[in-house]
N, C-alpha and C positions, 0 to 999 in steps of 0.2 A: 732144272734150270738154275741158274746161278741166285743166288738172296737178293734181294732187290729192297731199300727201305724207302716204305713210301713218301716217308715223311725229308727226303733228303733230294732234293729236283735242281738245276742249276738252272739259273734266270734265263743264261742266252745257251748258246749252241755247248756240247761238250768237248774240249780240245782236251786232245790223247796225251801224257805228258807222263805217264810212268810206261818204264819199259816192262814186257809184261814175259815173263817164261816160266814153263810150268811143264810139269811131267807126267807123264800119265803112268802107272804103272797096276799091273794085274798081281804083285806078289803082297803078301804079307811079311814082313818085318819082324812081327813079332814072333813070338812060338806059338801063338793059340789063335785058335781059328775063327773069325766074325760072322762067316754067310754076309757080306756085304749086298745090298742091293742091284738091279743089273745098270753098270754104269752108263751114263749120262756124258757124253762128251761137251764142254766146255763149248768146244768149236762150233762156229755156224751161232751160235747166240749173238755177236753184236758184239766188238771189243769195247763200243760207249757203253754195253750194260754189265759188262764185265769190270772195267775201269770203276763203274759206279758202284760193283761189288765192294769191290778192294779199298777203295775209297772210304766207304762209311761204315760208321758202327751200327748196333744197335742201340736206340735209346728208350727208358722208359721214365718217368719221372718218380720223384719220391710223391710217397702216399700224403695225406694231411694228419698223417699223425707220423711222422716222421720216421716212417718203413721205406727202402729202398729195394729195389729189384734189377737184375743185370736186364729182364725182357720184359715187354710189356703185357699188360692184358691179354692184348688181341695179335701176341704174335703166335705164328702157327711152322711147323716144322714143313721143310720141302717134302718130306719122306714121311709120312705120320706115322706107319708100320712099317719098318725094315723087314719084318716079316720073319728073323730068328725067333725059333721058339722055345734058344737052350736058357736055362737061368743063368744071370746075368746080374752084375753090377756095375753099374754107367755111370760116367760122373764127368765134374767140370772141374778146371785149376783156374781159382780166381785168387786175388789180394782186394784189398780196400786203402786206399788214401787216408782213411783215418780209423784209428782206434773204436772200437766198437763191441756191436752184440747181433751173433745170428741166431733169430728168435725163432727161426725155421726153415724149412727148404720145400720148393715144389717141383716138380715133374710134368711133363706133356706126356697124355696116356691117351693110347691106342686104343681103341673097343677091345682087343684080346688081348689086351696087358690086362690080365687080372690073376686074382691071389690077392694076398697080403703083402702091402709095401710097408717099407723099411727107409725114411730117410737119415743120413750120417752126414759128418761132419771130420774130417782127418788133418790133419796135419801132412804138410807134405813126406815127411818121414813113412808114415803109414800109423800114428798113434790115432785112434777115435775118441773125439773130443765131443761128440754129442751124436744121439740117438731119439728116431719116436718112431713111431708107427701110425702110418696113415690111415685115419677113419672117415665116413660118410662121403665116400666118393664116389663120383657121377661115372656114368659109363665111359666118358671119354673129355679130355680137356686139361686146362689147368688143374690139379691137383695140390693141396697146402697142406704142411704139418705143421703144429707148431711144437717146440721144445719145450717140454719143462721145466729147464735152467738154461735159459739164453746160454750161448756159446760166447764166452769172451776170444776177439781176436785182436792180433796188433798190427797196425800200419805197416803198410806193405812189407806185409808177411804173407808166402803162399799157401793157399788150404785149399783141400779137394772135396765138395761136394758131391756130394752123390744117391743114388738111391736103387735098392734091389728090386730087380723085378723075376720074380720066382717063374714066371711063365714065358718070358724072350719079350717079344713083340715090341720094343723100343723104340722110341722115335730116333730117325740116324739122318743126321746130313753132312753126308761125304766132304770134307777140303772147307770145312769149313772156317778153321780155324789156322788156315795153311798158310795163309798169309794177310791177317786180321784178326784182332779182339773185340771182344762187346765192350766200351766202354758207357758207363751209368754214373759216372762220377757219385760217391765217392768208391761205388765199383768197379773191376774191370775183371773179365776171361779173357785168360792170357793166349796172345797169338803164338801159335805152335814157336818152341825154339827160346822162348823168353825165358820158360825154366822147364824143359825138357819137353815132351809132347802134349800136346793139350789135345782134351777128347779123351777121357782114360776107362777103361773096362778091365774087368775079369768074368770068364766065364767059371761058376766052381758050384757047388750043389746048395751052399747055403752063403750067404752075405762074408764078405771078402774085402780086402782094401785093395780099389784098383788101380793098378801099376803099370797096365799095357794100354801101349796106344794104336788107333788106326785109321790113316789117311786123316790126322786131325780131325775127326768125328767132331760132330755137334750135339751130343744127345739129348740135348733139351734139358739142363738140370739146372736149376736155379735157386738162389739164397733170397733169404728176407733179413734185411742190416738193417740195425736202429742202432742212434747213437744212446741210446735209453738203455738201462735194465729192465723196464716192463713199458716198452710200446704198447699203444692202444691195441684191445685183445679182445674185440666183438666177438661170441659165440654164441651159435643155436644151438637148442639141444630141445631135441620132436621128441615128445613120450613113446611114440611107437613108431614103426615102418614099415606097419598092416594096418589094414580095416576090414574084417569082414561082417558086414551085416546080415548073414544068411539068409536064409530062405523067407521071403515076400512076398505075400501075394500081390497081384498086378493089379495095378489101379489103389494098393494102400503102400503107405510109406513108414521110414522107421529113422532114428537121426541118431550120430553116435558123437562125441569129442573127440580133439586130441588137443593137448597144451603143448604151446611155446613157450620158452624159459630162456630167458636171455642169463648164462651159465659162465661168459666171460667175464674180463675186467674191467670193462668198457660199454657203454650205452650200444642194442643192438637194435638197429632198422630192419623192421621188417617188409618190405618192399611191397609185397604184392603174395598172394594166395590164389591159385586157376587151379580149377577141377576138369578134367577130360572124365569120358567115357558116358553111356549112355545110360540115363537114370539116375546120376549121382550129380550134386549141387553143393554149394556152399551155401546156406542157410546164417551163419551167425562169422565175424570179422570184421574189422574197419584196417585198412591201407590207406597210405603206410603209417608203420604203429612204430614209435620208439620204446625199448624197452629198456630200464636200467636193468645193471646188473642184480640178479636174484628174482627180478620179475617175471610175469607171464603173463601169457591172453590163451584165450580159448576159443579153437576156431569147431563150428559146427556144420557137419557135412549131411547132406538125407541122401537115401536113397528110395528113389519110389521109381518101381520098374514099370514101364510100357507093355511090354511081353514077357512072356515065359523064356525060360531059360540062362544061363550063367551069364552076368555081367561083368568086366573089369573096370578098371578105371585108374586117374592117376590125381593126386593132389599136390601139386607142386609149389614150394614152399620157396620164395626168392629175399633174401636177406645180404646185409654186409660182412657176414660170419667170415673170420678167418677159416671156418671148416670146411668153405665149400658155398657158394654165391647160392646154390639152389639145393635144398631138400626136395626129396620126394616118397608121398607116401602111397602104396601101391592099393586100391581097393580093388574090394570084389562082395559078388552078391550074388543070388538067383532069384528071379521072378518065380512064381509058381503061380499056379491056376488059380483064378479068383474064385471062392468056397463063401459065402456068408452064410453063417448058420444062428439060428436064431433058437436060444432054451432057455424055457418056462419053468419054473424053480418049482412050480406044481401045477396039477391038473384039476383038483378040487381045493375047496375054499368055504370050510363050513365057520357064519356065527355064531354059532349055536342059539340058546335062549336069550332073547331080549325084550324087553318091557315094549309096550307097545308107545310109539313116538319119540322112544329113546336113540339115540346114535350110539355106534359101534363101528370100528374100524380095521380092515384088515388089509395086506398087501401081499403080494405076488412081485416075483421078481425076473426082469428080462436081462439074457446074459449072451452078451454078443461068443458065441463058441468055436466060430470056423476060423479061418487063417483073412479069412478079407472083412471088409466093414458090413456091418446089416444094416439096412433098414428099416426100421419100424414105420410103416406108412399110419396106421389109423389104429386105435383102442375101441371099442364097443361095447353095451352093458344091455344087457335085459334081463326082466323081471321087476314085478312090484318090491320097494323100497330098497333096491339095491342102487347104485350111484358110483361116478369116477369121483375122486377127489384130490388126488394128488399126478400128475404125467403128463407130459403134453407132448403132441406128435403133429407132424413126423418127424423121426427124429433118427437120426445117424449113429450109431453105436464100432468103434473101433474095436478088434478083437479083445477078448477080455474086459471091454466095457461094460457095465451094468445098469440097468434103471430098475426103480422101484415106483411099484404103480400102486396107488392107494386107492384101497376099495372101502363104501360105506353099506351099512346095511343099517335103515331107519323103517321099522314096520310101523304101519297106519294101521292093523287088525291084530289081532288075536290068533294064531292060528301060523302053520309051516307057508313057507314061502320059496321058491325057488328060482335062478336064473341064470347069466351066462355073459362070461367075457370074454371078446373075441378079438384075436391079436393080428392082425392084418400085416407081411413083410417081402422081403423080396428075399428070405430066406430058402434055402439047397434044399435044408429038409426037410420043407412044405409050408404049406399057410395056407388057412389061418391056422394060430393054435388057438386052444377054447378053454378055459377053465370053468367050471358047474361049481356054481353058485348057494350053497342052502342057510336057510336062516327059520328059527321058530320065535312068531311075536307073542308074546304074552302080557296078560292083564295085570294092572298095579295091583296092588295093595294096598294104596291109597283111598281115604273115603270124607268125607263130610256129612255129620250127625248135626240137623238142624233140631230147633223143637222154637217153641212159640205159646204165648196163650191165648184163649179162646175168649173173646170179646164179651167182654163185663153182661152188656143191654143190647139187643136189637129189635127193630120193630119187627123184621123180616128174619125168621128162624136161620140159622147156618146152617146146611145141610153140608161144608167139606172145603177144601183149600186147595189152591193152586202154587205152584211153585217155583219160581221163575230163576235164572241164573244168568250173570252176564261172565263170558271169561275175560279178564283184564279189564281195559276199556272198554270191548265191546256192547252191543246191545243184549240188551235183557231177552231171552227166551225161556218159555215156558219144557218144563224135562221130564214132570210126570204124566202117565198117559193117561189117568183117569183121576177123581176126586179124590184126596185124599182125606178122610173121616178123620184120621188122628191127627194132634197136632203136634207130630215130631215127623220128623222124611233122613234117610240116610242116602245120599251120593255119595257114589260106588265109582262112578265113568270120571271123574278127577286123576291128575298126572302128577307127580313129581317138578316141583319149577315153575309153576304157574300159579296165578292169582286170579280166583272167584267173587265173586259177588252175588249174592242172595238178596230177597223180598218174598212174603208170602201176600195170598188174597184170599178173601173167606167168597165164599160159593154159596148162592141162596139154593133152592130145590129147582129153581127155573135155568140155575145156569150163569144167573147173573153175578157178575164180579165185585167186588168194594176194590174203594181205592187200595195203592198198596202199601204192607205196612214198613216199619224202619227196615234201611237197609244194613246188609252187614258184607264184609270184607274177609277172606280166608287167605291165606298165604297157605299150600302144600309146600311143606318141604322136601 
């Protein structure tokens, strides 16, 4: 159907007032061959929507930093694939109103325009004045390059824009330019005939300067004009254009980076960050984020799978980059069977000889093993003077996590001791597990040598003495089992750390006690 701008309506009715003639014809003019699309008769459209073809240009305005374009954003071609799939070089004959700089050129691209594009800059002679190559481009859309030395050109001077497309598939609309230009002040694409045909190609096996025209084509190729040498030059630039998180097990999660770098010359917005696909999230980001040049941010992605099996996903990155409005970063992952496995760094746990009331400490280590989380539901201990002291449960362990459980062993006797830790989980490869426990208590070395003298006069003979001990503070109790005749006693049952207190009593033959005598004080060290 015929171009239509929607931004161009007339208030009241439309009166017909240009005469209107036009030819249709099936042959080609030039010598080389287009595959043109299958034509579309004018007729039967409406001479008021034709008249309002002819009538108006396109317009788009200049940017806020002072970049021009002959089309707008959101113009789109009648024909998006012409459907040739020979390689090709398409282009447009524009001028400019004034002296200036083209800092780049873009393209409308087809899902199967792909390869590697090539945007140019000619002179109408056929000399190329400027060259890039298009990077980070979307499967379909506007498409931008920019130059890396601005193209000087001069007021209304003609130059041919253009851009290779190695694989056909160009955007083409027929008569376009057959009797109309895009006017953008201070741009314009010249209406066929102003300086020879407008709409120019060559078909040839690698990038060309093109010279032939057909039916005034439109092939969608467009300039960026600043009146500047470096117009504003917002650019992204994504550390990567993969993520793969591998293999996860279901129900645990794993989180990976990728940095933004704002890489132009100019302050870059980054609009907005959306993750698609099932199991993958954006975890860490604030929008929208301005970045100066040389800066970055870091956006943070997880992935924790629901089910088993391959995930994809997409991370789409939307900015004001001249490289392209929208980055995208492709993810992928697999789920795998949830596995917790729970291992015990040993199965026995000896502390060997220890003093008897003394502490000793030993530990055992839990190591999360499988591909998913364990966890450790409950700890248990038996046996005399063994004890938990350091772990607390329940407790969640992520693969490759590890806890350390502290074990004490304090004997009350003299003598081997035994018992048993038991580790309670929702571990694969069983539970509980148990660790055997051994410890041998042994007696100090420790002693207290009393002695005393035997009381000058008594009316009533001393047949022997008693011997009483308090420990600390505590109360005084008697420790020997029967009289003692001499008057010296050795405690033997004393610790290491503690403080004693002694007093003796003299014993008559009937049993009976004397007060008792000075006390004393012992510090064991």
């Amino acid at each position: 159907m015929p171009y239509r701008n929607p931004s161009s309506q007339s208030a009241g009715r439309v009166v017909p007032t240009l005469a209107l003639t036009f030819t249709l014809s099936s042959s080609i003019r030039e010598a080389q061959r287009l595959w043109p699309a299958k034509r579309r008769s004018l007729l039967g459209r409406g001479l008021s929507a034709l008249l309002l073809m002819l009538a108006c240009g396109v317009m788009s305005s200049a940017t806020a930093n002072a970049q021009t374009t002959l089309f707008s954003a959101t113009s789109v071609p009648l024909t998006i694939d012409h459907g040739n799939p020979d390689p090709t070089e398409v282009g447009v004959k524009f001028k400019s109103d004034s002296t200036g700089y083209i800092t780049g050129v873009r393209f409308y691209k087809a899902s199967k325009n792909v390869g590697i594009h090539h945007g140019h800059i000619w002179s109408v002679s056929g000399t190329l004045l400027g060259s890039a190559e298009f990077t980070n481009e979307t499967a379909s859309g506007w498409q931008q390059v920019k130059f890396a030395t601005p193209v000087h050109i001069t007021a209304n001077t003609v130059y041919i824009a253009s851009y290779w497309a190695p694989s056909g598939h160009f955007s083409m609309d027929p008569n376009y330019f057959a009797s109309k230009g895009v006017n953008n002040a201070p741009l314009h694409a010249l209406q066929n005939g102003v300086n020879g045909g407008n709409g120019v190609y060559i078909h040839a096996s690698k990038s060309n300067f093109p010279n032939a025209n057909y039916e005034s084509s439109n092939f969608w190729v467009d300039v960026i004009f600043s009146t500047q040498t470096t117009a504003a030059d917002p650019q992204l630039k994504v550390s990567a254009t993969t993520m793969n998180f591998g293999s996860i097990a279901v129900g645990s999660s794993t989180t990976a980076s990728i940095t933004l770098t704002s890489s132009g010359t100019s302050p870059l917005t980054i609009s907005s960050g959306a993750v698609s696909g099932t199991g993958f999230s954006l975890t860490a980001g604030t929008f929208p984020t301005t970045l100066n040049p040389n800066s970055s941010m870091t956006l943070q992605v997880e992935f924790k799978p629901t089910a088993s099996g391959a995930k994809t996903g997409k991370l789409t990155i939307g900015s004001n980059s001249t490289t392209g409005s929208s980055s995208v970063v492709t993810l992928s992952g697999t789920g795998g069977a949830a596995n917790p496995e729970l291992k015990v760094s040993a199965t026995t746990l000896a502390f060997g000889s220890v003093a008897v009331n003394t502490a000793t400490t030993g530990s055992v280590t839990l190591t999360s093993s499988g591909t998913s989380a364990v966890t450790v539901n409950s700890a248990s201990i038996s046996g005399t003077g063994f004890s938990i002291v350091g772990g607390t449960f329940p407790v969640t362990l992520n693969p490759n996590q590890t806890l350390a459980v502290k074990l004490q062993f304090k004997p009350t006797a003299s003598g081997s001791d035994s018992g048993k830790l038991t580790v309670s989980s929702n571990s694969t490869s069983g539970s509980p597990a148990t660790v055997t426990l051994s410890g041998t208590g042994t007696a100090t070395d420790e002693r207290v040598d009393l002695s005393w003298s035997a009381p000058n006069s008594s009316s009533d003979p001393v047949a022997g003495y008693d011997i009483y001990r308090a420990v600390g503070s505590g109360a005084f109790q008697l420790i020997n089992s029967g009289i003692d005749t001499k008057t010296t006693y050795v405690d033997t049952s004393v610790v290491a750390g503690k403080t004693y207190n002694y007093l003796v009593k003299s014993v008559d033959k009937s049993g009976v006690e004397s007060t008792g005598s000075n006390e004393i004080s012992v510090a064991v060290p």
